[in-house]
N, C-alpha and C positions, 0 to 999 in steps of 0.2 A: 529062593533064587530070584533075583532081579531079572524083571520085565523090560527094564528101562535101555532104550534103544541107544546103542554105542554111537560114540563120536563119529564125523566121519573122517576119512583121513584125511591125514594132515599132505597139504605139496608143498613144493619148496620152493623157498622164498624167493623173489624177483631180486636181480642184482642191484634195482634203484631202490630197492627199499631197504632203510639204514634200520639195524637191528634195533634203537631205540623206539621203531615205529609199530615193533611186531608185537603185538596180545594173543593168546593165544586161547579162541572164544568161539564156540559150533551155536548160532543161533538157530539153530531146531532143538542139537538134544544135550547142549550144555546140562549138567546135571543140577545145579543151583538155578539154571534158567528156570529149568523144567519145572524146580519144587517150589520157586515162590518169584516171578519171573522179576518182577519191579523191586524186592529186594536184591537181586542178582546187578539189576540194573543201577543200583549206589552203587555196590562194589565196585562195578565195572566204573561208574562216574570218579572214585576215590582212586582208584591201583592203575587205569587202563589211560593211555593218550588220548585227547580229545576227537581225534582222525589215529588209526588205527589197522594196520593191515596184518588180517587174521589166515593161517595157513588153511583153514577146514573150510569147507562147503564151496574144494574147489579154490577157493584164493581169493578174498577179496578186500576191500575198503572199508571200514564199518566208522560213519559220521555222527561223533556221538555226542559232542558239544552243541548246546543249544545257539551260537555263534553260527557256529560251521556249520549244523542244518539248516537254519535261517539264509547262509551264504548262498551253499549249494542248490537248494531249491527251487532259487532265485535265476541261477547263471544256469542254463537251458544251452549257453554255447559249449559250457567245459564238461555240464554231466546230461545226456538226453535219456529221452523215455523211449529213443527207441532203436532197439535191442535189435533189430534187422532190419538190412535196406529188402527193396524189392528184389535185388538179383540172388542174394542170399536166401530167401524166401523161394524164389523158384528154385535155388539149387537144394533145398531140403525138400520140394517139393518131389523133385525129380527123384530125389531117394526114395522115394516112398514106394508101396507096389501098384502096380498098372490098374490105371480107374479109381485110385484116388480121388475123393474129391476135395477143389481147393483148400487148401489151409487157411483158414479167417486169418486177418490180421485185427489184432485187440485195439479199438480204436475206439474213443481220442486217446485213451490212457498210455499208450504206443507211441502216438504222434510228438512233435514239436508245434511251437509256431512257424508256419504261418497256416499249416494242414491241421494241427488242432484246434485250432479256432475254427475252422468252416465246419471241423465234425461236432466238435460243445456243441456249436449253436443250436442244434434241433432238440439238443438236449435241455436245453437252459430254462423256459419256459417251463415245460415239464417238472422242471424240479425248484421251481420259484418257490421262496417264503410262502406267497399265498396261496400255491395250491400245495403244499403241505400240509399248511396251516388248516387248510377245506380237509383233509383226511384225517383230523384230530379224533372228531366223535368216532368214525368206524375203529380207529385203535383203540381208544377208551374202551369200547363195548366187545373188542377180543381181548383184551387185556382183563377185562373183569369176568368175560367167559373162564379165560384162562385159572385165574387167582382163585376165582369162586367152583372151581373144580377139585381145588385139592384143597380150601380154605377146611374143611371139618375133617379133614385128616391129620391134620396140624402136625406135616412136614412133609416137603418134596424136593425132590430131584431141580433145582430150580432151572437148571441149562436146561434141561429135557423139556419138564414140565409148562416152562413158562419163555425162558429167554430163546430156545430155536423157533419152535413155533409162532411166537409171536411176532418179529420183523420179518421173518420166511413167506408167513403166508399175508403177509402188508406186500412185498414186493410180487409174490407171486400172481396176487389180485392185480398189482397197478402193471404187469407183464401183460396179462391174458392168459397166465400159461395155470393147466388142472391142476388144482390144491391135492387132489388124492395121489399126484405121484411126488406128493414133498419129501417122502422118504429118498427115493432113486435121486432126485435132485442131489438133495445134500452131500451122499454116498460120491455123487462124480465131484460136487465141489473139493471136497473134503482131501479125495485122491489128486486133483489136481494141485492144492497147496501143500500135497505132502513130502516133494522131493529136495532131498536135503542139499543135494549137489546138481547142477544145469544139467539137464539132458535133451540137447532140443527138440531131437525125432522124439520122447517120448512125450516132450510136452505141446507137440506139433500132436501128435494122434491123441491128445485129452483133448484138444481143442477143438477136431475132427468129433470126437466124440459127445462134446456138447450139443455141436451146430448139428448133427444131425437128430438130434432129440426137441432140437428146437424148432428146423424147420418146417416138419407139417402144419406147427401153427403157426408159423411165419406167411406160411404158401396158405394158408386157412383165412387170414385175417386180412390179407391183401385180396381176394376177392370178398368177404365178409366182415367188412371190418366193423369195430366195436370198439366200446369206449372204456380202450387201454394203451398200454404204451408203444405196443407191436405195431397200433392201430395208426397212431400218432405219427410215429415215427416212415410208416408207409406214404402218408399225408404230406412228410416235410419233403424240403431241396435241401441240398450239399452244396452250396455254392454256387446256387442257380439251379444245376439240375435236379433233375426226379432221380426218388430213394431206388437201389436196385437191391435182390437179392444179397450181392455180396457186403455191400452197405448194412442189409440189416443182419448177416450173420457175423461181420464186424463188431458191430455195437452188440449184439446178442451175448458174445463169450465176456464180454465185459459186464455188462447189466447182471449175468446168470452170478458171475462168479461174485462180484461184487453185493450185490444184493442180497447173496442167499449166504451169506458168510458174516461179514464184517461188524454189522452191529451189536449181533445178541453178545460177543467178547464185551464188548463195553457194558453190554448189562450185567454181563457176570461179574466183573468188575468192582461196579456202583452196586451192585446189591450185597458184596463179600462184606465190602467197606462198613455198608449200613448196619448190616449184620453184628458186625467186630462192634459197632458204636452203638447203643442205645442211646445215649444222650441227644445224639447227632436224630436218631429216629425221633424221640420226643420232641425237640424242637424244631424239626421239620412239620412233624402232624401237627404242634401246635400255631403253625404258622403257614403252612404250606403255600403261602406267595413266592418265598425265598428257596421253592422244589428250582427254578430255573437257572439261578445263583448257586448253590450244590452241585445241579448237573452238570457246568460247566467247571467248577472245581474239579472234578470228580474224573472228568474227561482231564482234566491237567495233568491229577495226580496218576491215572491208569489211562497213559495214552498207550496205546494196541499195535498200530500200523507203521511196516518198517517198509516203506517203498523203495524199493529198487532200481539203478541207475547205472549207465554206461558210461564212461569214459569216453566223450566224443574226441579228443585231442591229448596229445601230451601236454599237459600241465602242470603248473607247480600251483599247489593247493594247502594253504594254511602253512605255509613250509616244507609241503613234502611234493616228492617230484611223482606223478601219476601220470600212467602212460593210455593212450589210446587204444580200447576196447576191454581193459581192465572195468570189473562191476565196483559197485559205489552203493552201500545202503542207508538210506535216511534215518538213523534210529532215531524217528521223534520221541519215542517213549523216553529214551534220557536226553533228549533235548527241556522235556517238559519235568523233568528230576534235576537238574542242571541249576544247580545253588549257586552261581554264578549270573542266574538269569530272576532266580524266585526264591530269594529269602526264606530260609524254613521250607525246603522244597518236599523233604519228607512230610510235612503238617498236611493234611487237611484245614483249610482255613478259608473259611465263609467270609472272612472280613478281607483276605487279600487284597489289598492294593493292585498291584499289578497280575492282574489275571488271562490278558492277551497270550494264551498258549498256541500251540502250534500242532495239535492232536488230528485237525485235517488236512495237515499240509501246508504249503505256504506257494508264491507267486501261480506261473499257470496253472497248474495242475493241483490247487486246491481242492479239496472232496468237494465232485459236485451234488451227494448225497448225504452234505452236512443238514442241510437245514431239515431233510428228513430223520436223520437219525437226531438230532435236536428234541423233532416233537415226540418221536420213541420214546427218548429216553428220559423223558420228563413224564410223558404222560405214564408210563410203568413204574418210576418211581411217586406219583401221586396216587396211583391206584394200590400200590404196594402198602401205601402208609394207610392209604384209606380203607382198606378191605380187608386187612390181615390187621391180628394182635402185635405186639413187639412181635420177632423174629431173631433168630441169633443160628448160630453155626453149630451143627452137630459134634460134639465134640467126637465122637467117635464114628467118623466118615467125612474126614479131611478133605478139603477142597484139592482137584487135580486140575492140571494145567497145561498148555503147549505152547511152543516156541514158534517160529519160523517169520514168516511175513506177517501174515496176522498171529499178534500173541495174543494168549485167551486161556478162558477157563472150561477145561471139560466136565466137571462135574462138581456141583455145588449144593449140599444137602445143607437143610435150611431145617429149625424146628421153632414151633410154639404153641403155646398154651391153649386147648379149645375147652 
């Protein structure tokens, strides 16, 4: 008997949407999503319209031309990032039961211009190329923790073993927050990207649910501060003024959620890939200059992040007529599949010409935790090649997967030779 979580239902269809516009696609528990997500994602490039309005998960937009993502992500007036004004925020507030405490608003990733800009900024610094680039040896040296733990066993769980723990506890260091509760962490991230359809109260009480897990070190590090990003960020202004509580459990549901999620998918990713290639392995270990030419391939070919968007206006978009408050989803992943864009776009190819992908986004709201997951995902695939024999895929213990915002791989069993 099948495990596999049913669609969700289907609603029906908006009167401006002309039936040529309708696919009909559950990006959580499509069942072709679920078993091999970026082969699902051709299909859907071949049979599905480039802009596309799907009746599941609730009703929405799914942007799936690399064109129209590039367009969209750009025009901040037609699609925003943000998904409640203040009086709507107090009116779910108000739902809530007596003694509630405030609802965090998810910010900058929430915001627009000219309010996202004043919230980045304290962020910016913090996440510059060069102090990345300063946290290269501490990954190195978890990273071969890691490899060199299960290297004489010669096979492991690599999600488990190698890709959660290692960006988890990179972000949970540069947090301030205890490495020994990384389990409970994940467990709430994990449930907060689990809902396949909007539910606001319940994604208002995950959120409630973070920030209180966070704040005794919030309230810890603002009289005792130390050299983290809690610490940091208590330090900076918002537009002039001094950081307040609600500021840093703002930025807090953002950093927790993001941080402790988003990169190890990409390593599952580049490491199935490498796995499936040996050749691709041999001439990377024999070369490993061109590990940062690969990773960036590799983020092309298995981009992950399907960011979500509102409808700020009635619009007409790419030809289709879209109304105000209707959702809107980025699917970079087939923007970066999008043979229209990248010749040979199913290839892996090192010699690519054009390789300007769009895997973190594009105008404001570009990932401001690319240049970390950069030197992640470089530095784990150097040590990967460096530390271990060949490596290839168990043939009997299949790689499994999931859909939703972030797509990713849950379990990747890996074997080779000791």
């Amino acid at each position: 008997m099948s495990s596999a979580p049913a669609l969700s239902r289907a609603v029906p269809k908006p009167a401006h949407v002309p039936d040529s516009a309708v696919y009909d696609f559950d990006m959580f528990t499509d069942p072709a999503f679920r078993a091999d997500p970026h082969e699902r994602i051709f299909d859907l490039l071949r049979h599905a319209p480039p802009v596309f309005w799907t009746p599941r998960n609730g009703g929405h937009w799914m942007i799936v031309s690399h064109a129209a993502n590039f367009k969209a992500a750009r025009d901040i007036e037609s699609f925003t990032s943000r998904f409640a004004t203040e009086e709507q925020l107090r009116a779910i507030q108000a739902m809530m039961p007596p003694g509630t405490p405030r609802i965090p608003h998810a910010v900058p990733i929430n915001l627009d211009p000219p309010d996202h800009t004043k919230y980045r900024a304290p962020l910016q610094k913090a996440f510059s190329p060069t102090a990345m680039l300063a946290l290269k040896e501490d990954i190195r040296t978890l990273a071969n923790q890691l490899i060199d733990a299960v290297k004489d066993r010669g096979r492991c769980d690599f999600m488990v073993d190698i890709a959660e723990p290692l960006p988890v506890r990179v972000f949970l260091k540069m947090l301030g927050l205890p490495l020994e509760r990384m389990p409970e962490y994940r467990a709430l991230v994990k449930d907060h990207l689990s809902d396949p359809e909007p539910d606001p109260i319940r994604s208002m009480q995950k959120l409630l649910r973070i920030t209180a897990m966070l704040r005794p070190t919030m309230l810890e590090r603002k009289e005792k501060p130390e050299n983290d990003l809690i610490s940091l960020l208590w330090r900076s202004e918002i537009d002039g003024r001094p950081t307040t509580l609600e500021d840093m459990e703002n930025y807090g549901v953002v950093l927790f959620i993001a941080g402790l999620d988003t990169v190890m998918n990409g390593m599952g990713f580049g490491i199935r890939h490498l796995a499936r290639d040996i050749d691709l392995q041999r001439e990377l270990r024999a070369n490993p200059k061109i590990i940062p030419e690969a990773a960036e391939e590799l983020l092309r070919r298995y981009t992950f992040t399907v960011p979500p968007r509102k409808v700020a206006k009635d619009t007409v978009f790419e030809g289709l007529e879209m109304k105000a408050g209707e959702r809107a989803m980025l699917f970079l992943p087939a923007a970066d599949l999008d043979a229209r864009e990248f010749e040979g776009s199913d290839r892996f190819d090192l010699k690519r010409e054009k390789k300007a992908h769009i895997a973190f986004n594009a105008g404001p709201h570009r990932c401001l935790g690319s240049h970390l997951a950069r030197v992640e995902l470089q530095t784990l695939y150097e040590q990967m090649l460096s530390r271990l024999p060949e490596f290839r895929l168990d043939p009997d213990r299949p790689p499994t997967f999931h859909g939703g915002h972030v797509i990713g791989v849950d379990s990747l069993y890996l074997l080779w030779d000791v």
